[in-house]
BALOBA-1460 file (C-alpha; in Angstrom, 3 decimals):
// residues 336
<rec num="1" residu="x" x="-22.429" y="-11.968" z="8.239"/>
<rec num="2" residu="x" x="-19.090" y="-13.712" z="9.676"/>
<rec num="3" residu="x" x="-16.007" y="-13.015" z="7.769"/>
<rec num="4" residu="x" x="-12.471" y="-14.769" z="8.481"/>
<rec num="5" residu="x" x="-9.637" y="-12.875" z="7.212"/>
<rec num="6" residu="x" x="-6.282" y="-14.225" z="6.457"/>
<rec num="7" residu="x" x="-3.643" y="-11.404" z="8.318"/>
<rec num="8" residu="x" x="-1.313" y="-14.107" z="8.659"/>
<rec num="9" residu="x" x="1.393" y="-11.896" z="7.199"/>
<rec num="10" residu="x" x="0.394" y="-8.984" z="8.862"/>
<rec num="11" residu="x" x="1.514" y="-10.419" z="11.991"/>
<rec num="12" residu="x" x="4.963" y="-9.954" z="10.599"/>
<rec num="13" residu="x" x="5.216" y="-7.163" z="8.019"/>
<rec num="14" residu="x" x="3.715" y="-3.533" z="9.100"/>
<rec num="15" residu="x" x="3.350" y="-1.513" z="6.110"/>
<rec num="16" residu="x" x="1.984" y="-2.091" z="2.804"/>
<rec num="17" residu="x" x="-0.425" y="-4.584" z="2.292"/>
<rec num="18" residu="x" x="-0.837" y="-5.339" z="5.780"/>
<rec num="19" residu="x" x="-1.478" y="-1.398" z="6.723"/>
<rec num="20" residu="x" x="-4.220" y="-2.128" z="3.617"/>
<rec num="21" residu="x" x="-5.681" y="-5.510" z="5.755"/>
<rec num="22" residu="x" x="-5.659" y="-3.713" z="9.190"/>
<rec num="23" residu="x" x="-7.865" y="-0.477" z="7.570"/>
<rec num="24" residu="x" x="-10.222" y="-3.040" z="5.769"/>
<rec num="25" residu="x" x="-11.143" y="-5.059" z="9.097"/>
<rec num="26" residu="x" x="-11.689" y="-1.061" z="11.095"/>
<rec num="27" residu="x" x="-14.176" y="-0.470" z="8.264"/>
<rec num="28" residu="x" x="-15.624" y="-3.754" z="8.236"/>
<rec num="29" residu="x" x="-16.458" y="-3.465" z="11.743"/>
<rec num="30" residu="x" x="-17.642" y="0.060" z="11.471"/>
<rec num="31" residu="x" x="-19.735" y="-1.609" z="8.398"/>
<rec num="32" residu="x" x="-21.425" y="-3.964" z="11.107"/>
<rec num="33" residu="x" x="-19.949" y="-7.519" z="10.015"/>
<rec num="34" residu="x" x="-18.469" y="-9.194" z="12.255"/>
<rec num="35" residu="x" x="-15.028" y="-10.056" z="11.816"/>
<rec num="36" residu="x" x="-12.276" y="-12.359" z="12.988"/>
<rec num="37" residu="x" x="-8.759" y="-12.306" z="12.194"/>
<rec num="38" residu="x" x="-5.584" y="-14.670" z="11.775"/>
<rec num="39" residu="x" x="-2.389" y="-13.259" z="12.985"/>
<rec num="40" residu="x" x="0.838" y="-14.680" z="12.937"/>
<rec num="41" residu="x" x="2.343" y="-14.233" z="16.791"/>
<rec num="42" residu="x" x="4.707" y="-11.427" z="17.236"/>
<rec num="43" residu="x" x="7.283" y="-14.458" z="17.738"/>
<rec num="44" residu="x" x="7.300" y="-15.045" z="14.533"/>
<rec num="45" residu="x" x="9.145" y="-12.082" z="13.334"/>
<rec num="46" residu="x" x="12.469" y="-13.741" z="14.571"/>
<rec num="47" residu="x" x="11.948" y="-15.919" z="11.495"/>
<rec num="48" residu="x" x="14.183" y="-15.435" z="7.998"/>
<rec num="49" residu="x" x="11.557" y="-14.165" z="5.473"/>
<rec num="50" residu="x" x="11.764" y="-16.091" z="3.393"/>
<rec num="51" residu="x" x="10.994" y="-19.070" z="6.231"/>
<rec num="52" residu="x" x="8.315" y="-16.890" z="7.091"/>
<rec num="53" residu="x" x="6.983" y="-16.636" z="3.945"/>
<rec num="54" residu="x" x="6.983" y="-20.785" z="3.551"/>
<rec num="55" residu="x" x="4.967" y="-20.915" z="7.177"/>
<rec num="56" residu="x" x="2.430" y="-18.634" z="5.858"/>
<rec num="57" residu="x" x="1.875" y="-20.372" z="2.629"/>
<rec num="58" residu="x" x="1.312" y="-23.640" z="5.124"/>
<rec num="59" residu="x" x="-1.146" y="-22.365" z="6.953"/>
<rec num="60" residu="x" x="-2.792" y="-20.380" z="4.513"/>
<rec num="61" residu="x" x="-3.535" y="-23.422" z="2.305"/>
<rec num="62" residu="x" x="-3.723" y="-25.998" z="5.309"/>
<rec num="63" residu="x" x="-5.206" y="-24.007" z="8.470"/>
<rec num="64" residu="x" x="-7.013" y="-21.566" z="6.835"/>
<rec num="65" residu="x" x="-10.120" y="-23.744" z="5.877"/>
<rec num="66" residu="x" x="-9.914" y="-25.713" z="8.666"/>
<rec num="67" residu="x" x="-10.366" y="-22.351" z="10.845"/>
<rec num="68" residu="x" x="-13.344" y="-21.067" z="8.774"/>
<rec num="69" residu="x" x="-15.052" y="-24.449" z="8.550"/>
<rec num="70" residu="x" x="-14.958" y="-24.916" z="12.544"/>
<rec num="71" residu="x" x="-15.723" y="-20.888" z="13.085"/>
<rec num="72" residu="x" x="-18.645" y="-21.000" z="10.818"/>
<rec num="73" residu="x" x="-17.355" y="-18.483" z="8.680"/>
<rec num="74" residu="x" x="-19.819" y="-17.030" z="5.704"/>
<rec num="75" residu="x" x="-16.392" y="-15.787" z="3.815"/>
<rec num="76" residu="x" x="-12.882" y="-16.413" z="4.091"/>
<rec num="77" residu="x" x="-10.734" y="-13.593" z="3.042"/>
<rec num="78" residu="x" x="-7.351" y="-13.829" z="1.222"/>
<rec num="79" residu="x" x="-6.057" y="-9.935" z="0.987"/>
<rec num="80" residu="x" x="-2.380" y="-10.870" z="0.012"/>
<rec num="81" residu="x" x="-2.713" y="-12.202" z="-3.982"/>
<rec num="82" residu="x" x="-3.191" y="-15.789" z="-2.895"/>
<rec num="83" residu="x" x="-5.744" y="-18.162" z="-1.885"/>
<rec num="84" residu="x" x="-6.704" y="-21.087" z="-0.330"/>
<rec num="85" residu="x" x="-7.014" y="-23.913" z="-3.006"/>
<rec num="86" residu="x" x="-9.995" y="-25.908" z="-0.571"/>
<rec num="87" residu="x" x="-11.723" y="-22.931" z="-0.028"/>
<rec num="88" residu="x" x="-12.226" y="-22.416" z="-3.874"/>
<rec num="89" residu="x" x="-13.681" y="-25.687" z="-3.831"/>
<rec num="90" residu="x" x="-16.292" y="-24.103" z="-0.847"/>
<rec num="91" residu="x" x="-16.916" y="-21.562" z="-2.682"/>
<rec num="92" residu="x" x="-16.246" y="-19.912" z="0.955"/>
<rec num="93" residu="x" x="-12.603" y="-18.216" z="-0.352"/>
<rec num="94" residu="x" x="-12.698" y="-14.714" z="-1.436"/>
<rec num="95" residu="x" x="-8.930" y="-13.604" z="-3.052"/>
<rec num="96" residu="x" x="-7.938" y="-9.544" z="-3.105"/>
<rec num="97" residu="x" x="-5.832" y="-9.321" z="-5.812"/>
<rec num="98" residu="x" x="-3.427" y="-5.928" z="-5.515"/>
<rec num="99" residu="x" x="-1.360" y="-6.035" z="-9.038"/>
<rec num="100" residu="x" x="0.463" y="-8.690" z="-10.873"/>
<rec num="101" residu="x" x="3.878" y="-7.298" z="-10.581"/>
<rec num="102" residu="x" x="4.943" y="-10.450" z="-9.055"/>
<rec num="103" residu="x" x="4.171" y="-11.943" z="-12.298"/>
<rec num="104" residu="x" x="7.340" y="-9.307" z="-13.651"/>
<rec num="105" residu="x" x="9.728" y="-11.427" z="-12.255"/>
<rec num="106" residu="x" x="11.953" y="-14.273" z="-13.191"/>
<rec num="107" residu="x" x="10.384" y="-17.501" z="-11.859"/>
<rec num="108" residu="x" x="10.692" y="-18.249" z="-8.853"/>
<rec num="109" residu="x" x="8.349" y="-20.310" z="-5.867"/>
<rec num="110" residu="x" x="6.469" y="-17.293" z="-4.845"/>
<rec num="111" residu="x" x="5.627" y="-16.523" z="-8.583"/>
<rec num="112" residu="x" x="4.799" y="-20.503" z="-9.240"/>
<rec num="113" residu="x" x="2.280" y="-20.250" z="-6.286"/>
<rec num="114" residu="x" x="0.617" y="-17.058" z="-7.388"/>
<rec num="115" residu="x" x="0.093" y="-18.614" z="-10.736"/>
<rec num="116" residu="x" x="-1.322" y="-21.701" z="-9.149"/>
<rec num="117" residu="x" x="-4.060" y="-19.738" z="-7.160"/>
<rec num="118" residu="x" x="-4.870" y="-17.757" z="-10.503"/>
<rec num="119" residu="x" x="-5.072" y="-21.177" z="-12.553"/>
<rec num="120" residu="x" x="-7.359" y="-22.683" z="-9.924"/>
<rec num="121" residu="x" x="-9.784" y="-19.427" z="-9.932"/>
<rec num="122" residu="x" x="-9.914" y="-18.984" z="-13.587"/>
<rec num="123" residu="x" x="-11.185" y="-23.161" z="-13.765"/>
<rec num="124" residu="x" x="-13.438" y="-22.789" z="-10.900"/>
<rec num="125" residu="x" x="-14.425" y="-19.019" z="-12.486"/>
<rec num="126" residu="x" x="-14.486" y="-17.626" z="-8.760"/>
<rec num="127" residu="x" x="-15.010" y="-14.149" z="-8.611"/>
<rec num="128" residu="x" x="-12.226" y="-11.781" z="-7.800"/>
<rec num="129" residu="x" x="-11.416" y="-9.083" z="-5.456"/>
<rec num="130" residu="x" x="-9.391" y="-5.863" z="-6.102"/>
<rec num="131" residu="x" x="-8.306" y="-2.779" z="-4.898"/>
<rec num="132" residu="x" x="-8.499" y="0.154" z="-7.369"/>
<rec num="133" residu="x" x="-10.212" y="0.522" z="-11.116"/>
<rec num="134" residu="x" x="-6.721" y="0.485" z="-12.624"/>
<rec num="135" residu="x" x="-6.075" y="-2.735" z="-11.050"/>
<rec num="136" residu="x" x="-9.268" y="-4.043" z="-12.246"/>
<rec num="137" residu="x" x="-8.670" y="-3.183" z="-15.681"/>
<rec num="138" residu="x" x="-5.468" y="-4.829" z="-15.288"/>
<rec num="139" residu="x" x="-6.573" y="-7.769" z="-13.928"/>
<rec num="140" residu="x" x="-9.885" y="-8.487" z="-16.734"/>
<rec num="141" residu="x" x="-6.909" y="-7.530" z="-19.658"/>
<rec num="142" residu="x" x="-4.489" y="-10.216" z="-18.171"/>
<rec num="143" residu="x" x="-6.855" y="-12.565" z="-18.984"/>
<rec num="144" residu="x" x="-5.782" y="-14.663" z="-15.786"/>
<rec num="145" residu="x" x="-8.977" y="-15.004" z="-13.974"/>
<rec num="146" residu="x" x="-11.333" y="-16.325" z="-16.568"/>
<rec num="147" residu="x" x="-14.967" y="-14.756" z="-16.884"/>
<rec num="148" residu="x" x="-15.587" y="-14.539" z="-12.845"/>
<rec num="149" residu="x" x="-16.980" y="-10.852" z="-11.259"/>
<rec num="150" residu="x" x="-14.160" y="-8.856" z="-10.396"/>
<rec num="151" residu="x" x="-15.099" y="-6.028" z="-7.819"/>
<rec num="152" residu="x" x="-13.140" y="-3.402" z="-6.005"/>
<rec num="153" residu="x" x="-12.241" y="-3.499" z="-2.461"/>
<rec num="154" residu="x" x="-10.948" y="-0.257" z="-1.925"/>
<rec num="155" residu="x" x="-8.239" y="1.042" z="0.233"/>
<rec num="156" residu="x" x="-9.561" y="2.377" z="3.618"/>
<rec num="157" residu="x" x="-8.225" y="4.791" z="6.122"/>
<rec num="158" residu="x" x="-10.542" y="4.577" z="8.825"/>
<rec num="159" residu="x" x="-7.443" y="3.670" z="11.568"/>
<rec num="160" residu="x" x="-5.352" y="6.264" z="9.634"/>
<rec num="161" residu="x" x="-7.510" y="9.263" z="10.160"/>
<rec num="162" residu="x" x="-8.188" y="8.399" z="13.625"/>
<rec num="163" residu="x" x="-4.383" y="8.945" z="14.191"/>
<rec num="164" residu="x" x="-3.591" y="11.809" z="12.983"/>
<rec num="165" residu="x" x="-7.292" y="13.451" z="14.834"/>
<rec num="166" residu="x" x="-5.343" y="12.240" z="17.833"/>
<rec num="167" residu="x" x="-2.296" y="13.278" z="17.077"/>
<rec num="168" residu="x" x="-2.856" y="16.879" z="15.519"/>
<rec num="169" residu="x" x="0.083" y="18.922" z="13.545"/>
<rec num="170" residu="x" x="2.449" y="21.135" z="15.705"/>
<rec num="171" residu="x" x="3.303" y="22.904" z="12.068"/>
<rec num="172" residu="x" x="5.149" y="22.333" z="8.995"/>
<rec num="173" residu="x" x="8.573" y="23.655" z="7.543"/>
<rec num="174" residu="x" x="7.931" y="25.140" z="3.800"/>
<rec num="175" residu="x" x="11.400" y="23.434" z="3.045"/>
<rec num="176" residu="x" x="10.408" y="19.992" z="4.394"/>
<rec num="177" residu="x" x="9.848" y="16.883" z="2.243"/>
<rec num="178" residu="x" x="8.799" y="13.565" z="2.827"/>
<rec num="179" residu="x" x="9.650" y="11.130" z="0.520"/>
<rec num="180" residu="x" x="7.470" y="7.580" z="0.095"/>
<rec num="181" residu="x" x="9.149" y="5.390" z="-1.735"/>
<rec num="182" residu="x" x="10.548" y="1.607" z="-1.373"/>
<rec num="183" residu="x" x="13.578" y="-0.406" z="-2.415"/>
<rec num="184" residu="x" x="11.198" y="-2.609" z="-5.233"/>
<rec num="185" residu="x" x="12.084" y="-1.993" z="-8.951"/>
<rec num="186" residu="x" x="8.758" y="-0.278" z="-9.691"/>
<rec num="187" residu="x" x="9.602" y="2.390" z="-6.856"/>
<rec num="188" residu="x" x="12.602" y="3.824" z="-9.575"/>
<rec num="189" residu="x" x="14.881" y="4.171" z="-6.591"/>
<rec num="190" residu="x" x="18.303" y="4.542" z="-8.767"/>
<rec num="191" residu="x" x="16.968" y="7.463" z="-11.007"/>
<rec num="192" residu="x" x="15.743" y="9.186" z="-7.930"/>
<rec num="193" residu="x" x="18.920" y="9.138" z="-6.441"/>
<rec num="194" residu="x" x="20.719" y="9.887" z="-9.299"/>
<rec num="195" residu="x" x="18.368" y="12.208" z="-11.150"/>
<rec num="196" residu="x" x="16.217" y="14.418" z="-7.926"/>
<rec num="197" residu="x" x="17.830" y="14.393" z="-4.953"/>
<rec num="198" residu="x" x="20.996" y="15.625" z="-5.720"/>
<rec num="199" residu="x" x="18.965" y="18.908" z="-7.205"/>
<rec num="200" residu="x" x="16.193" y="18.927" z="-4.222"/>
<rec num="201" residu="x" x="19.092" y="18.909" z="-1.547"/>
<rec num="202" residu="x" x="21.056" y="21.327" z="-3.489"/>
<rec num="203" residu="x" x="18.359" y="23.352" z="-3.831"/>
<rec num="204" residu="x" x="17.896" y="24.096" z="0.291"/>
<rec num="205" residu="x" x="15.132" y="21.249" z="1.000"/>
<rec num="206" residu="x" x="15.064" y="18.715" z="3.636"/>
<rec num="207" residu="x" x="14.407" y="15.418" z="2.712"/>
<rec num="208" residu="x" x="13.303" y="12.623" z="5.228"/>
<rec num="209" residu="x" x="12.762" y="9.219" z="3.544"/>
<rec num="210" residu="x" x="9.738" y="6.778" z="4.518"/>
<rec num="211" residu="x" x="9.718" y="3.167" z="3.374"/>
<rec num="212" residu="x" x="13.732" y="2.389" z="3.562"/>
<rec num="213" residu="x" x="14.280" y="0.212" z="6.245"/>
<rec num="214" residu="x" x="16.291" y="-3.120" z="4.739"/>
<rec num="215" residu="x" x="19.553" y="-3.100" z="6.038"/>
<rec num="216" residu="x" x="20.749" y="-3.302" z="2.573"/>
<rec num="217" residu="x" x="18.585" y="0.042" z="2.020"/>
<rec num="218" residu="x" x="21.434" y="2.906" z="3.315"/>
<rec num="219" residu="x" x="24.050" y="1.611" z="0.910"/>
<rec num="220" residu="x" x="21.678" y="2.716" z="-1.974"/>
<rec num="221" residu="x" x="21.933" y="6.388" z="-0.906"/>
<rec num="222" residu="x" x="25.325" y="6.090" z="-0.587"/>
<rec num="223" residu="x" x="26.236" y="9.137" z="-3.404"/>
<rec num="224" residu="x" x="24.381" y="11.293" z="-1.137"/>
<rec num="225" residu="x" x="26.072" y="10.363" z="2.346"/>
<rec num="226" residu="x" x="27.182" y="13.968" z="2.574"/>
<rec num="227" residu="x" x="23.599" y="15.223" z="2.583"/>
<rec num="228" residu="x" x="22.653" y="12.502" z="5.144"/>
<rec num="229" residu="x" x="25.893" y="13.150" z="7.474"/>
<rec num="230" residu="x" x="24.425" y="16.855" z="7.735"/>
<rec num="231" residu="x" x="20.972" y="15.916" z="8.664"/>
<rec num="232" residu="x" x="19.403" y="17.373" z="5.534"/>
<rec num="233" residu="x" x="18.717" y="13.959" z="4.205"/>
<rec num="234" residu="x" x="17.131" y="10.971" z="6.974"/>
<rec num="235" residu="x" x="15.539" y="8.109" z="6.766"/>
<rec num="236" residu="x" x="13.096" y="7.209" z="8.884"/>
<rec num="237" residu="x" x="13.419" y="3.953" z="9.408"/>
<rec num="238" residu="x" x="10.847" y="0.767" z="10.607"/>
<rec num="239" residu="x" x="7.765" y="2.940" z="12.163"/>
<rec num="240" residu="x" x="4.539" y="2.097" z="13.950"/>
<rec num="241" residu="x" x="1.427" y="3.113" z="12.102"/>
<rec num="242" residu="x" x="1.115" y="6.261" z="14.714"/>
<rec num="243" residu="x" x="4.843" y="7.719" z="14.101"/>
<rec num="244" residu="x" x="3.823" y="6.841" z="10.451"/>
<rec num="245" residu="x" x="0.856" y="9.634" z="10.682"/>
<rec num="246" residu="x" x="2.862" y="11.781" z="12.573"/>
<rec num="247" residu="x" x="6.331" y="11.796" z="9.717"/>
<rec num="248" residu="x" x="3.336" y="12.970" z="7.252"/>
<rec num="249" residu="x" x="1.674" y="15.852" z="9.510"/>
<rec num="250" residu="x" x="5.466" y="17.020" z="9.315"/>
<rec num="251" residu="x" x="6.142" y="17.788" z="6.412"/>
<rec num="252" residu="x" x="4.503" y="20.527" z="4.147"/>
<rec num="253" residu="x" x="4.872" y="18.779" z="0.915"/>
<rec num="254" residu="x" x="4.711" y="14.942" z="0.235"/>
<rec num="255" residu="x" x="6.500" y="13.258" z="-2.599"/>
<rec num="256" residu="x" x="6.059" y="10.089" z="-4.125"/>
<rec num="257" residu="x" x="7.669" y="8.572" z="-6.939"/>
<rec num="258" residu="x" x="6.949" y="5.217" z="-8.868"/>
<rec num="259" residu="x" x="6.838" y="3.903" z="-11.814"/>
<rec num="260" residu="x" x="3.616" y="1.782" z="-11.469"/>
<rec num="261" residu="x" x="1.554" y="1.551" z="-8.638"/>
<rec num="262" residu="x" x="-1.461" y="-1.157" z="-7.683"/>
<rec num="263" residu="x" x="-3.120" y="1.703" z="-5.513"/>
<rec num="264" residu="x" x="-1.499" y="5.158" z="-4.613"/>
<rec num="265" residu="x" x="-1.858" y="5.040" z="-0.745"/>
<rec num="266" residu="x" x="0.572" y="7.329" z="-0.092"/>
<rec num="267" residu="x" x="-0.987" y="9.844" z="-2.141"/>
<rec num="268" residu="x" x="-4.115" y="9.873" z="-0.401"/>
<rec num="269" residu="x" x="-2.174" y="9.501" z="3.404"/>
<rec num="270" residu="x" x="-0.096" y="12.698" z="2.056"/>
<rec num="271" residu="x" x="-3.372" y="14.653" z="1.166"/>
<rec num="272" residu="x" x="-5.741" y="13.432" z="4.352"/>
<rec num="273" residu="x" x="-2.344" y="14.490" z="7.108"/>
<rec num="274" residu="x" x="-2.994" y="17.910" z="5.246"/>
<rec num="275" residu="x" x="0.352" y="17.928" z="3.067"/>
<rec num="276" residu="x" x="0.588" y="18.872" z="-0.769"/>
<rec num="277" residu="x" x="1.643" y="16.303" z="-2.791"/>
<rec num="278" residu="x" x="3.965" y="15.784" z="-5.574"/>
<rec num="279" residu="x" x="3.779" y="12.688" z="-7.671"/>
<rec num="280" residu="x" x="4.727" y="11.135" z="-10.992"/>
<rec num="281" residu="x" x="2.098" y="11.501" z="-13.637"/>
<rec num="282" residu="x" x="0.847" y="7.381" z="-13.509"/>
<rec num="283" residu="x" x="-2.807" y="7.148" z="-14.225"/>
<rec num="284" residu="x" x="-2.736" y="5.023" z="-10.741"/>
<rec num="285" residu="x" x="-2.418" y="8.370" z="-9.101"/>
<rec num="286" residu="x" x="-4.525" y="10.366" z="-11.860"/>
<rec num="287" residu="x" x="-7.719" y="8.857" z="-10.196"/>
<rec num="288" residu="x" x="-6.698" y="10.276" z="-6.644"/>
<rec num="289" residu="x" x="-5.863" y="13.776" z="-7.853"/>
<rec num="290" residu="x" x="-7.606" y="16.613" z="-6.301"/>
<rec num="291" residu="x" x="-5.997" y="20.820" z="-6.674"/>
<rec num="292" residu="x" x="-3.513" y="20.118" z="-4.071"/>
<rec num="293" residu="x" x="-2.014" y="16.855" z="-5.773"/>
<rec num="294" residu="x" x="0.862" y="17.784" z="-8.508"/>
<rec num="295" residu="x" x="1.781" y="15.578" z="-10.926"/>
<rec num="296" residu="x" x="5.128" y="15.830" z="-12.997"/>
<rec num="297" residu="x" x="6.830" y="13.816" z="-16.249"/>
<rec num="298" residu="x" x="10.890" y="14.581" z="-16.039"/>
<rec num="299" residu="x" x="13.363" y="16.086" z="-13.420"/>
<rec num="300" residu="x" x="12.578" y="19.532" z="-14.857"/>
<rec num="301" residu="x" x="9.230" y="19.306" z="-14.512"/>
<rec num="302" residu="x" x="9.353" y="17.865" z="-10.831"/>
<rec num="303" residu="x" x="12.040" y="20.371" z="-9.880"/>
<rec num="304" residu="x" x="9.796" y="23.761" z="-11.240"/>
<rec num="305" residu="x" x="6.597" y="22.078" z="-9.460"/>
<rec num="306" residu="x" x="8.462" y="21.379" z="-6.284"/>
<rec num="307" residu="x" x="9.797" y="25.441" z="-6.035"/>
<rec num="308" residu="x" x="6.322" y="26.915" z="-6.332"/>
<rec num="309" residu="x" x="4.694" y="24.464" z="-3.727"/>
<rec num="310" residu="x" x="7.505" y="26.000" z="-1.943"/>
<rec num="311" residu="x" x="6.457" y="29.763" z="-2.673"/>
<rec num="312" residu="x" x="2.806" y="29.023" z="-1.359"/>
<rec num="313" residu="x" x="1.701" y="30.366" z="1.925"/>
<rec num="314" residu="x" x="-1.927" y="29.249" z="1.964"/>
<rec num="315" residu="x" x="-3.304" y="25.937" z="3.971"/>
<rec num="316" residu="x" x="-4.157" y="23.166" z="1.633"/>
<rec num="317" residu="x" x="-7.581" y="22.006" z="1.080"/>
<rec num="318" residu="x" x="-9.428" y="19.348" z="2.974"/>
<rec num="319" residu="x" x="-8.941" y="15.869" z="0.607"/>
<rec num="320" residu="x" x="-12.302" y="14.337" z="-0.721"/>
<rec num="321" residu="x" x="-11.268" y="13.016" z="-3.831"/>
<rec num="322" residu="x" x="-11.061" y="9.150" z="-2.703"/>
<rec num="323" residu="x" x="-14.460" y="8.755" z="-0.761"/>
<rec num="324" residu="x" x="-13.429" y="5.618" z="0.891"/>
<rec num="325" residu="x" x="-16.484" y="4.728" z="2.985"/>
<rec num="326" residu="x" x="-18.622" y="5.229" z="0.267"/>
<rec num="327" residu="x" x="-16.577" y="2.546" z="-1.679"/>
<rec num="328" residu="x" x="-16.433" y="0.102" z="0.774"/>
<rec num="329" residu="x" x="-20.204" y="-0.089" z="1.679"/>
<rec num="330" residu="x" x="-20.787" y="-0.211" z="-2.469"/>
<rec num="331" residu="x" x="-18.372" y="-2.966" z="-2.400"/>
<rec num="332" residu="x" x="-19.745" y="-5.163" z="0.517"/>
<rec num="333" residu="x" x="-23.002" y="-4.423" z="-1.455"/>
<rec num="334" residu="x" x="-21.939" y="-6.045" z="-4.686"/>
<rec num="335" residu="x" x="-19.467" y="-8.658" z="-3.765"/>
<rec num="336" residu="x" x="-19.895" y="-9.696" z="-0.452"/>
């Protein structure tokens, strides 16, 4: 079977969804379809975003088909919440939806064209990819899709393991912390700053922060710029999936913090680089809990949690609580 897959974006963006599209075409492969893949050119990132984000609508309503029709494709797949209108109409277009929390917003022409893609599924009843049985829940409650299958697609981390087996730990400082979070409303940024930190770094830890790297990003650390003048607070920065792998084998503990998630990849990332992991008690993260994975409700809670995974001496356990490859190959079984 021949399946296109729209990484259009990826050729631009690194993380997120992208890191999701990149894992999904490794275990694709691995699953024996073969797969080809649109990019944008490196180039492109030169672009405004929002530019960017115009260009990829263009060609992912305009090229798209085009592409598949000419490369023979069995399936077209859309894994960034939108779709190809003409490939509906083929029946060829297959649309991963992650969450609706673009649907939170205030309008706007990103929300308008979700909406659109979800309008023109639910009257074609075209079934429906997702990533996580949350998100499918979600998704069938919303009532946006109509009565069309909705399967997951999990998250895979077939090119994530295979970095950190290349890369092993050198060791871990008891005191060290990585922090996943994100500058998006659901990531709680302001009461993390205002409510954690100040307690974590008073309390002796060090505190490196993955998924800040917006210029406008610093500024919103700015009550702490003491701790991050001393070094006891970083960010990391924009990193390549391998110095990604490597910021996790690191640290001892791994802490992520969100209100709402459409997944929980950090979670798993944190457990599979060997790390304990601290998280907010979301049922998105309930599903990926094994003994090693802590969840807490309040600051008090978090801050008591975080000073016994401190106190522990033993290794972690090996993480097979999200059996990925088993997922997938159910998946391509039942939707593909």
């Amino acid at each position: 079977m021949h399946i296109l897959i729209n990484d259009f974006i990826g050729g631009y963006l690194d993380r997120g969804m992208p890191l999701y599209v990149r894992n999904l075409i490794d275990g694709l492969k691995q699953e024996g379809f073969r797969v080809s893949v649109v990019r944008a050119p490196r180039i492109c990132r030169i672009l405004h975003r929002n530019v960017f984000y115009v260009v990829s609508v263009l060609v992912e309503q305009m090229a798209l088909p085009v592409i598949g029709y000419f490369k023979r494709a069995d399936m077209t797949l859309y894994p960034y919440n939108s779709v190809a209108i003409v490939d509906l109409l083929t029946q060829r277009g297959r649309i991963v939806v992650h969450d609706l929390e673009q649907l939170n917003r205030a309008i706007s022409p990103s929300k308008l064209y979700y909406l659109a893609c979800y309008r023109a599924i639910k009257w074609l009843g075209r079934p429906v990819f997702t990533i996580s049985k949350q998100s499918r829940q979600r998704l069938q409650t919303s009532g946006r899709f109509g009565h069309g299958a909705i399967t997951m697609l999990p998250n895979t981390f077939y090119s994530f393991e295979q970095l950190l087996s290349s890369h092993p730990s050198s060791g871990r400082a008891k005191s060290s912390i990585l922090l996943c979070t994100g500058s998006t409303a659901n990531k709680d940024l302001e009461s993390v700053v205002r409510d954690y930190l100040p307690e974590v770094l008073a309390a002796g830890f060090h505190v490196s922060v993955l998924g800040l790297h917006k210029t406008a990003d610093a500024t919103r650390l700015a009550p702490l710029s003491d701790f991050m003048m001393s070094g006891q607070l970083t960010l990391c920065g924009q990193l390549t999936d391998k110095q990604v792998a490597e910021e996790y084998q690191k640290h001892s503990i791994v802490w992520v913090h969100s209100l709402r998630e459409g997944f929980g990849r950090c979670v798993v990332e944190g457990r599979l680089a060997g790390a304990r992991v601290i998280c907010t008690d979301i049922p998105e993260f309930v599903e990926l809990r094994d003994d090693d994975v802590y969840q807490y409700q309040d600051p008090v809670d978090f801050l008591s949690k975080l000073e016994s995974l401190r106190q522990m001496d033993s290794s972690s356990r090996p993480y097979a609580s999200y059996p990925y490859r088993e997922l997938l190959r159910a998946s391509v079984g039942a939707g593909l």
